[in-house]
C-alpha positions, 0 to 999 in steps of 0.5 A, spaced: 327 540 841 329 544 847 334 544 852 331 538 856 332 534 849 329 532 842 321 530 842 318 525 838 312 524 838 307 522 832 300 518 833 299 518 841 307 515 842 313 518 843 320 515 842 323 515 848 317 511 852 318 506 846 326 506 846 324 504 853 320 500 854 323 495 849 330 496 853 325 493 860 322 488 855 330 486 853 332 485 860 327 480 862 330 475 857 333 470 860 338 465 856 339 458 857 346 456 854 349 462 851 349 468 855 344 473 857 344 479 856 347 485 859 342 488 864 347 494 868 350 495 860 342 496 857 340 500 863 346 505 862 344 506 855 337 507 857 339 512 861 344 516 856 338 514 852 334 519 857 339 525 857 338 526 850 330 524 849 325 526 853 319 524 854 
């Protein structure tokens, strides 16, 4: 932990990256019936994500 946010890491990944390449990965969803899902809502919580994680 350092003023930059919380690192956490184990076996060459890290918790960031994955929390946000699986936010890009959820944005690509595209819904047929129904709706799909919240792009600008998702990329907001990536960022908070990012103020508080650091890669």
């Amino acid at each position: 932990m350092t003023a930059e946010g919380f690192k956490v890491e184990r076996n060459g990944e890290n918790l960031a990256r994955i929390l946000s390449d699986m936010i890009d990965e959820l944005n690509k969803i595209v819904v047929v019936q129904g709706n799909t899902i919240n792009v600008a809502a998702m990329t907001v919580i990536k960022q908070r994500l990012n103020n508080v994680l650091k890669q």
